[in-house]
C-alpha angles and dihedrals in degrees: 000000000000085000086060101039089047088050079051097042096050094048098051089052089051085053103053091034089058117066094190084069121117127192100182115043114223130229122292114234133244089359125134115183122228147171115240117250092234096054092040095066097050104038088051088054095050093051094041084057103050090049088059106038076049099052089035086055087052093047092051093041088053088050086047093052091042082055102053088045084057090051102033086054096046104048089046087251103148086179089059098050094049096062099049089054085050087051094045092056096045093049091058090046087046093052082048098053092046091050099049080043097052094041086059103041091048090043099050088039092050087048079068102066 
């Protein structure tokens, strides 16, 4: 821990002692960043799909719990039932969770254009 406060020590002494340090870097001029076009295509693809395998996912597992409620009803399983409410609503919160995801990661990737 010494070892650690002394590394510390010494830089921020650097630091005050140089006036040509600079903690914060300025902007670069004439520079507007960009994602390469090889790289655009793909990357898009990749993220369209995972939103939709995701929100597929979500779909199936809300059938599925539609499903169990049906069962679980019918043959008098309460347990059954049960679960599939408690799949039904995961899958809606799930649905929810890919969508606000998706919605981010596309917006802020698509900041960077």
């Amino acid at each position: 821990m010494s070892q650690l406060l002394a590394t510390v020590h010494t830089a921020a002494v650097a630091v005050a002692v140089d006036p040509h340090v600079r903690l914060l870097a300025d902007a670069v001029p004439n520079v507007t960043p960009e994602m390469p076009k090889d790289v655009d295509k793909p990357v898009q693809s990749l993220l369209n799909w995972a939103a939709g395998l995701g929100l597929a996912a979500a779909v199936l597992g809300g059938l599925l719990g539609w499903a169990a409620v049906a069962v679980g009803h019918n043959s008098e399983r309460a347990a059954l039932a049960a679960r599939g409410k408690q799949a039904i609503l995961w899958s809606l919160f799930g649905a929810g969770g890919i969508g606000v995801t998706a919605a981010l990661v596309t917006t802020f990737y698509n900041m960077g254009k």
